[in-house]
Structures are given as structure tokens and as C-alpha cells.
N, C-alpha and C positions, 0 to 999 in steps of 0.2 A: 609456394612461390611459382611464379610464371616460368616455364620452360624456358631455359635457356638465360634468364633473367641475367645472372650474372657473366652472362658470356654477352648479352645485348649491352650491358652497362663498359665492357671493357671497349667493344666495337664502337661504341659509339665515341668515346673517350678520343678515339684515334676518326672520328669523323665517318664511320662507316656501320652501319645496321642489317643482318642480314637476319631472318627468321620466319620460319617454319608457324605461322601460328591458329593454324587450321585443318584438320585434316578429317571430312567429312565422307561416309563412307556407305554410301548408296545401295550396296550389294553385297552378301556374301552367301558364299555355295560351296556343299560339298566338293573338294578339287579329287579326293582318292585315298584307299588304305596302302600304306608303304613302308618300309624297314623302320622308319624313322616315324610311324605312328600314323594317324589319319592328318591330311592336309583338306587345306579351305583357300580358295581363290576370292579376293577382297576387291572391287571395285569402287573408287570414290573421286574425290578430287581435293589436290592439296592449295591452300590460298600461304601465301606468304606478303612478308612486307623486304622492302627494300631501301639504304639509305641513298637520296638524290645525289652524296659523294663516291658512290659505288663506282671503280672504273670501268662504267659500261660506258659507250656512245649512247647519247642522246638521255639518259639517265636521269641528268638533272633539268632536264625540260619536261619531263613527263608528271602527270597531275599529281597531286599527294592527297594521304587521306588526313585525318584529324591529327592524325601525329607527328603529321610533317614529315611522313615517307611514302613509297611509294606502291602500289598494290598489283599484286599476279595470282596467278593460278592454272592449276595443269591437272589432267588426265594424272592418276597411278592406278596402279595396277599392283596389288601383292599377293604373292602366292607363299603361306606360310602354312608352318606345324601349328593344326588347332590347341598342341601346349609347347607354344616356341619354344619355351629350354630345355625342353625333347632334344630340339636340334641340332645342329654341329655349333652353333657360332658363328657360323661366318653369314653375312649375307651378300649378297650380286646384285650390287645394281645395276640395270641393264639399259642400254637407254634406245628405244626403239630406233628404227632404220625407216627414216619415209611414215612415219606414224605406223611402222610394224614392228611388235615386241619380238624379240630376235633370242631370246634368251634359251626359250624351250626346242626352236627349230638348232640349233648350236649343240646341246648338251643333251636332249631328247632325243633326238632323230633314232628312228630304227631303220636300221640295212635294210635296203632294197625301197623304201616307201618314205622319203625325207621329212620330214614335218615343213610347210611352207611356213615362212615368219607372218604373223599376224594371224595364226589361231591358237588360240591356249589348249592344246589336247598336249596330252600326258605325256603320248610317245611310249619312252623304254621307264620314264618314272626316274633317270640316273638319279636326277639333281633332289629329288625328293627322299629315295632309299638312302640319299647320303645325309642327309639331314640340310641342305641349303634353304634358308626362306631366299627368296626372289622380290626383288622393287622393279617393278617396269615404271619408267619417271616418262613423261612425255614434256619434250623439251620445244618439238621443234612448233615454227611460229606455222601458225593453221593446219597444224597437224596433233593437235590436243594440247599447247599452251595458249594460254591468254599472255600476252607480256604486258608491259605497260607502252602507252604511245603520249605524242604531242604532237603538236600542231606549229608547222616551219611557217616560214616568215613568207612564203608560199600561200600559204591558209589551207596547205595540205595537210591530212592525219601520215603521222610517219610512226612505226613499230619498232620499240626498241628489241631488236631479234637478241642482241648479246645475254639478256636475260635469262635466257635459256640457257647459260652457266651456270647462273646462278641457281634457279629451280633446282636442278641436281645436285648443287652442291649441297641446298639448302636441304632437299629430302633426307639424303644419304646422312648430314651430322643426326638429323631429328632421328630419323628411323635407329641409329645406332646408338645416341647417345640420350635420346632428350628422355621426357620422362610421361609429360602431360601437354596438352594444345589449350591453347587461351581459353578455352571452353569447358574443361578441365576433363576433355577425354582422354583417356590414357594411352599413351605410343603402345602399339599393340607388341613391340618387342621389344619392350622394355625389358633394359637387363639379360635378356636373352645372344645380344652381338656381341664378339670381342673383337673379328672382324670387318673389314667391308674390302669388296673388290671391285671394281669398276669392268664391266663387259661391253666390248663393243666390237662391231661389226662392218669392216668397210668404212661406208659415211660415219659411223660412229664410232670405227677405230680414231678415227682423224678427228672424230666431237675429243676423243679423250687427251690426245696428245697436246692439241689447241690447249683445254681446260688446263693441265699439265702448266702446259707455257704463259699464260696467260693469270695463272696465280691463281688459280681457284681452289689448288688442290689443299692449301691450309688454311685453317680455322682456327683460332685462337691457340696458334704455335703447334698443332694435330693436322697428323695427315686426315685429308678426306677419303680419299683412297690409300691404302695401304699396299695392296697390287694391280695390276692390273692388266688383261687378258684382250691381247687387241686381236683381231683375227681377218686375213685378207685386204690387211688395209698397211703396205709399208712405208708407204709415205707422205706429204701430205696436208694439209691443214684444212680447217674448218673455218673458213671466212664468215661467221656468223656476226663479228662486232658492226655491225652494221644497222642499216637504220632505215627500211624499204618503206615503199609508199603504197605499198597492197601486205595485203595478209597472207602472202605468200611465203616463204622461206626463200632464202636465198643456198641453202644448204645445198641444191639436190641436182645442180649443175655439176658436171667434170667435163675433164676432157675427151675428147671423141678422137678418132682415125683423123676424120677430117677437121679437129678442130683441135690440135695439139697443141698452137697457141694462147690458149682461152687463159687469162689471169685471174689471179686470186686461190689457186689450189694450189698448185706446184709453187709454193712461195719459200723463202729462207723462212727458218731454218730448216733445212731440207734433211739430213741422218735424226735419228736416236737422238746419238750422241751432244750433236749442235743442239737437240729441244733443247740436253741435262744441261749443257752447259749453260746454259740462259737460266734454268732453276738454280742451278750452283751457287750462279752470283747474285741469288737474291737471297744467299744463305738459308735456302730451303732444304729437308733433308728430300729425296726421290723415291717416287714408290716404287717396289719388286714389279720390273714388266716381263712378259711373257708374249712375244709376238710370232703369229703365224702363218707364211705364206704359202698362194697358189702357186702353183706352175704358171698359170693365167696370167697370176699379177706382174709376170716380166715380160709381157707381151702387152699386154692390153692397161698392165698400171703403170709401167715404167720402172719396176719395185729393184730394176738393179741399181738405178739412181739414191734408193735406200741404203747400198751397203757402202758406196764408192762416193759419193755426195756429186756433187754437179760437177766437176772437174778431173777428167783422165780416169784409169782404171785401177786405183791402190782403193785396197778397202782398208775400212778406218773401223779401230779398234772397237767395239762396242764396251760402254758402262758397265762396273761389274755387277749393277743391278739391274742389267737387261740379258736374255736371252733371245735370240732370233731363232726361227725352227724353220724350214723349206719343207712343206708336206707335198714330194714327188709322186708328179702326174693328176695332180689337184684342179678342179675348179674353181674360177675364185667364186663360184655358186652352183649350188646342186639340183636341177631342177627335176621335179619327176617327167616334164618332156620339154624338150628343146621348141623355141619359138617355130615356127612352121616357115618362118625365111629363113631360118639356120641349115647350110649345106650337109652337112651330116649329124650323126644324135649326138644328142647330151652329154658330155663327159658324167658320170654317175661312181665315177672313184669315192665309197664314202668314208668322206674322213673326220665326220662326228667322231668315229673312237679316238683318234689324238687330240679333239678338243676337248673328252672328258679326263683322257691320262694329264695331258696337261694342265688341265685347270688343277686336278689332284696336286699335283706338282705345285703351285704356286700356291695353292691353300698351304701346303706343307714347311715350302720358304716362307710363307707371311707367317705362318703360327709356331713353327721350331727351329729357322734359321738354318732346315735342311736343305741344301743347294739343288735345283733340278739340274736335267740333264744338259751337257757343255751345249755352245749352239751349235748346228749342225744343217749346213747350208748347202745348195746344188752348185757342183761349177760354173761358172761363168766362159763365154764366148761369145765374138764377138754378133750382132743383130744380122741374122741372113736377109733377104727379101723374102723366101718362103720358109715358116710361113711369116705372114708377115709381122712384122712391132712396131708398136706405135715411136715414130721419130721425138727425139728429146724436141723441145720447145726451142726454136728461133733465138728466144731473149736469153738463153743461156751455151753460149756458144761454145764453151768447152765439155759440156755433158755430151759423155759417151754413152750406148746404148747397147746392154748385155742380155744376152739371153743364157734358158743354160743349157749345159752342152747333153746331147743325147746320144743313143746306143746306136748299134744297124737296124730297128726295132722305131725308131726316134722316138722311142722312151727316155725321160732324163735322168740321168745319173746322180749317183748321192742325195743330200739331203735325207729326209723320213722317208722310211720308204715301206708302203703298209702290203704286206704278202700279197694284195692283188697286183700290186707293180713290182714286186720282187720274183713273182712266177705268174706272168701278166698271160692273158687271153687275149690281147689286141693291144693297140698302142692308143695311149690317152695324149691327143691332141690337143695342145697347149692352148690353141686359138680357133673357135670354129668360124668365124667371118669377122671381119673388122667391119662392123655394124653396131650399131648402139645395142640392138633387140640381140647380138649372137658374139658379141665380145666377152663378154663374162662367163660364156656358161660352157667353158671347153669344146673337146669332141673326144668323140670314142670308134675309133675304125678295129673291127673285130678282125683276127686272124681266120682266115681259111679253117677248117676244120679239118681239111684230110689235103694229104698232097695233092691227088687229083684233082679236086677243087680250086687247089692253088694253081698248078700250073693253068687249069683252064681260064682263069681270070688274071694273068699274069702278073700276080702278088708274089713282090720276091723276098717277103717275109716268111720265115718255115709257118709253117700251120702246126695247127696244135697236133696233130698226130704226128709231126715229126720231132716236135720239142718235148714231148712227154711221152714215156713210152707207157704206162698205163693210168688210167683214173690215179692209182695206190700211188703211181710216181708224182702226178700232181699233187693231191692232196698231201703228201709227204714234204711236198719243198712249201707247200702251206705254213705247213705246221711247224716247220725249222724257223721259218720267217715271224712267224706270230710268236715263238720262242724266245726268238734274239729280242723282237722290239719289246715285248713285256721285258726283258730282261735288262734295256735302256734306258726304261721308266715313259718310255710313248703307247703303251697297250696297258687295259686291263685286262686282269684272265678272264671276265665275262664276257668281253668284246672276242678275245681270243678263240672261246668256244664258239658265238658265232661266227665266226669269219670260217675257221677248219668247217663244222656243221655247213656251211653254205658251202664250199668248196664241195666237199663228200656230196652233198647231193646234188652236183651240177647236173642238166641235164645232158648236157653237148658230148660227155663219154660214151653215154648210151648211143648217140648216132656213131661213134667213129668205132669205136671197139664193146661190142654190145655185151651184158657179162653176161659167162657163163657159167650154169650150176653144175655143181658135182654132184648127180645124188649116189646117198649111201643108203645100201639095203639096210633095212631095219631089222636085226636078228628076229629071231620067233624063238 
């Protein structure tokens, strides 16, 4: 029988067809030997069909094929165990950022040298040694989907961009559920997923929530996602149902310093909680969310309008199947160097290890119903001038604008706080220019190394030879803090060995207090 067949005959029953019935596979190459067996990276491209009553815009104007539905296709990308039920179970689907898969630079990255999104190297191997296969789905419109299009009353071609719900949707049931493609190749992880989570990134935290609210997330009474792991992206929508007249996306516009006005992102429903309420009343059940912010994103995304919604400063209770995290002194992007118009360096805080503790985490609540850690968020205060935040939008008159509060250090307080902001070398600058090219990517202003120094440049910050009294006493408050947070469920102990190991061999001791050897005669 044809994949899916009985689930196309119920869909259609109700007016609606959606299926996966192609999935053609151009490329495959050794990806790496790992905990979890040898892995293979699969490049190809998935075709599906669509029914013309789909609630997409523009939907039912677009051409149909012999079947009287409607025809797409898109870029994937998977990274799987060459004997998938090796695996964990679970698989990620990731959905790239600006046609950059985002998945490996998230959950791979090694301290000190980030992975940039958009190359598939290994990294640290996390998401492999753990058994994860990977679906990179390419959704967005001229950025590796084909959607379907029609021709307005204009005699313009117009691109249904909304389809790019569906593409996702449609991967993720096949990849976990189906069995065979109209061709009768077989789903290469068949049987292999009990799983699935939805990753996304920024613009593709906001692809997920949109999806979320916009009903994509069930299929034949099944979640499509089961959880899912949004990261630096708190609030928000993905205005993709739309209908543009180039091949461009509409996705990859936001708001600027200078352009806090701009409509169609900052749209209702604005919290969490407002998306669930909107799933609730379509008697859907909600999938496990796991969401994680910059320090960044309350300056440059607005993201205290995420806990408090558009009106006054009460925060509002979060769904008990959401967690929020605050990862203090965060970029909402890591870059290995700061734009060259950016005033000072790169914020480089790296906090891939809390996106791999916490993805653990949510794999845990989606497969045994074990709850991660409570959420755990930075205070709030109110927007100073310096440095600066981006002003709430004009159209919404009663949003107020929070940042969160900081030390004598202006380091921010509570929230995740990973042992390099818990016994900090400099202070991580929340905002390094309100510029499009230097609002994302933090700043990092280093402490003075020795008092002299300090006083000579009149930082009335202590330097680091007055905050630590030897290498042993830093590396000490290291290792208490890598401690606690493994102990919270935000560290793992591999992460943890690196962070102390990178600490112990800072070099910046050896300038201020150089060690000294004791030697011992050696008997005779």
C-alpha cells in the first residue's frame, strides 16, 4: 500500500490532502565513527502534493497536477545512524535559518571555535554520540523550497510562501511515521523514531510557534511535534501566510533600532501562553516547549514583552508544558569575530552547553514524563538609555520595556548562569551597537588584569588580580559553578570538564601572578 494511504483517504474525507510522496536522494557520504555507531549525511530533495482546500493563502489558485492537487518540493538534508535503530529514537527536525541549517552549529559547537550555521562539520559529535538522526527540511521560499504559485488577476506569478508549513509538517509525519514513497523507496528510518522535536532558531524559533498556532502541528488527531526547543527567539511570529510576487521570502525582515514600527512580527498573540490558548480552543493537545533566551534578546528583541505581554509589567503565568530559561550574559549569536562596524568584540559567552543539557532535558520529558528544570529567568527593570533598547512599537501603547537588572560589574543577575558569568573575566555587554550588522552579536569588555592597569585606564571595575587571589582561587569558583549547574540539570559533566580544563589553562594568570616551582632534591 501507498505510504500514508490511509491517512490521505481520511484527510481527504475532511477536504484536505497533505503527503510526502517523493523523497529522492542525490548524495550520500560517510558523516563519522561515534558512541552511537558510524553516521552518513544524505542529501536529496523531498516532492510532496497538497489539497487546493489546505488553509494556506492562495492555495486553491495554484495549478494542480493529474490528481487535482497541488505540487512542491524542497532541499532536505539528513544526518542519520547508517543502522538507524542503533539510535536514541528521537529525531530533530531542524528547520534552517535564511537557508542555514542550524542544527549542528546549536548542539555541536566546540568552546572557543563556534560552528557557523550553514556548514555540516561535526564539531564535538554531541548530537551523534547520543544517538539523534537530524532532518534539516528547507522551507523557506528561495531559500531551497519550490512552493507552488498562480497567476493574480494582475497576470502576475504570485508564490504561495505559506507552504512552507506544510513541507515541514509533511517531512517530519513521513520521516517518523511513513514507511515507503510512491516509488516504493523505503523511509530510510523506518521504525527507527518514537520521537520527533521540532529545533529552531531565532527566525525559526518564530517558524515554530506560528506552525504551532496556525494548526499544523496535528495530523490525523498526532502531534507532529512532540516538543520542541526554540532558542533566542521569545517572541514573535512568522508572517509567512502570504502570497509575494518574487521569489523572495518574506521571512527574513524584523525590526531595527530605527525601525521599531515595522508590522507583521510583533503581532498578537504576543506570550507563550496567548499562542496555547489559541491551540486549546481548537481542542488540540500542546507540545513540551523548552525556550531559551539571550541577554541580547531584551535589548535588541524586545523578549521582556515575552514574559509580560503588551500591557504594564505583571508577568503571566507560563503553560505547564512550557519552560522559559534566561542564559545570563548570552548573545543572541556567537560569532567567531564581531562585524568590523561593531564598537567593541564579540560577546563569545558560549552557551551551546545549555542547549545540549537542555535539549537532554526535553528529550527526557517527551520520552518518560520527567519534568526539566523550573524556569528560571533574569530580573527585570526598567529600559535605561545606556545601553540602549530597542523602544516597544508606537501601535501598541501600553507595552512597557524591560531589561534585566545588573551587578557593579553590569553583569546581569539570575537567570542560567554558566561559571564564565558566575566568576566572570570581563563583563558581557548585552548590546554592542544598535545597528542591524552589531545588535545581535553582544559585547565582551575584559577586566583590567592587575590593579595598576586598572587604575591607569580608569576602570572602576576590580581587575582580575584583585577579584582572585590566585589562578587555584579562580579555577575553584569554576568548578563550584560547573557543580551547582550540572547539579540543576543545565550542564553536562563533559561540558563541565571542559569549561574547569579551559579555566586551569587560562593564560591571563601567568601575566599577573606567574607560577612558581618548588623543586625538591631528588635523594641519591
Amino acid at each position: 500500500m501507498k505510504p500514508f494511504a490511509a491517512l490521505a483517504l481520511l484527510l481527504l474525507a475532511t477536504g484536505v490532502h497533505a503527503e510526502l510522496t517523493r523523497l529522492e536522494i542525490s548524495s550520500k557520504e560517510p558523516f563519522g565513527s561515534f558512541a552511537a555507531g558510524e553516521y552518513e549525511i544524505w542529501r536529496g530533495t523531498m516532492h510532496g502534493e497538497l489539497s487546493p482546500r489546505e488553509k494556506i493563502p492562495g492555495i486553491d489558485r495554484a495549478a494542480r497536477n493529474a490528481r487535482g492537487l497541488v505540487d512542491y518540493s524542497a532541499r532536505i538534508v539528513l544526518i542519520l545512524p547508517s543502522e538507524p535503530r542503533r539510535g536514541n529514537g528521537t529525531l530533530i527536525v531542524d528547520l534552517p535559518n535564511r537557508g542555514s541549517a542550524y542544527a549542528l552549529a546549536l548542539y555541536n559547537s566546540p568552546r572557543g571555535e563556534p560552528l557557523v550555521s550553514g556548514l555540516f562539520e561535526q564539531g564535538t559529535g554531541f548530537l551523534q554520540d547520543r544517538g539523534f538522526s537530524v532532518a534539516e527540511v528547507y522551507w523557506e521560499l528561495g531559500l531551497g523550497a519550490n512552493v507552488p504559485t498562480f497567476v493574480d488577476e494582475n497576470g502576475k506569478k504570485r508564490f504561495v510562501e505559506g507552504a512552507g508549513f506544510a513541507i515541514v509538517r509533511d517531512a517530519a509525519v513521513y520521516l517518523a511515521r511513513g514507511t515507503q514513497d510512491a516509488n516504493g523507496t523505503a523511509n530510510p528510518l523506518k521504525g527507527a523514531i518514537r520521537h520527533t522535536i521540532g529545533s529552531g532558531k531565532s527566525q525559526t524559533g518564530r517558524f515554530l510557534r506560528t506552525f504551532l498556532l496556525d494548526g499544523f502541528n496535528i495530523v490525523d488527531g498526532r502531534q507532529v511535534f512532540e516538543g520542541m526547543h526554540i532558542v533566542t527567539s521569545p517572541l514573535e511570529i512568522l508572517q509567512i501566510m502570504e502570497t509575494p510576487d518574487k521569489p523572495e521570502s518574506t521571512a527574513g525582515a524584523f525590526p531595527l533600532f530605527d525601525s521599531p514600527d515595522m508590522r507583521g512580527v510583533l503581532e498578537a498573540p504576543f506570550t507563550i501562553g496567548e499562542f496555547l490558548e489559541k491551540v486549546a480552543a481548537r481542542g488540540e493537545a500542546a507540545p513540551r516547549i523548552l525556550m531559551a533566551n539571550s541577554t541580547t534578546d531584551y535589548y535588541g528583541r524586545r523578549a521582556s514583552l515575552g514574559r509580560t505581554g503588551v500591557a504594564g509589567t505583571v508577568e503571566q503565568t507560563l503553560p505547564p508544558n512550557v519552560r522559559m530559561y534566561d542564559m545570563a550574559g548570552a548573545s543572541h549569536v556567537i560569532l567567531p569575530k564581531a562585524p568590523a562596524s561593531c564598537p567593541v568584540a564579540t560577546g563569545r559567552l558560549d552557551w551551546s552547553p545549555v542547549n545540549r543539557a537542555v535539549l537532554m532535558r526535553l528529550v527526557e520529558w517527551v520520552d518518560k514524563g520527567r519534568e526539566p528544570p523550573a524556569t528560571r529567568l533574569m530580573p527585570l527593570g526598567p529600559a535605561p538609555p545606556h545601553p540602549q533598547a530597542m523602544r516597544a512599537p508606537s501601535y501598541l501603547p501600553e507595552a512597557v520595556m524591560q531589561v534585566p537588572k545588573t551587578d557593579g560589574d553590569g553583569n546581569p543577575l539570575g537567570g542560567v548562569r554558566l561559571p564564565d558569568v558566575e566568576a566572570p573575566l570581563g563583563t558581557y555587554r548585552p548590546l554592542n551597537a544598535p545597528t542591524r550588522a552589531c545588535m545581535n552579536v553582544g559585547g565582551f569588555v575584559p577586566f583590567a588584569a592587575t590593579k595598576k592597569e586598572r587604575e591607569a585606564s580608569g576602570d572602576s571595575r576590580p581587575s582580575v588580580e584583585e577579584r582572585y587571589s590566585s589562578r587555584g582561587d579562580y579555577v575553584n569558583r569554576i568548578r563550584v559553578a560547573a557543580r551547582r549547574l550540572m547539579a540543576e540539570g543545565f550542564l553536562l559533566a563533559e561540558d563541565a570538564a571542559v569549561i574547569v580544563d579551559s579555566a586551569a589553562s587560562n593564560p591571563l594568570f601567568d601575566k599577573i601572578r606567574p607560577l612558581t616551582k618548588e623543586v625538591v632534591g631528588l635523594g641519591r
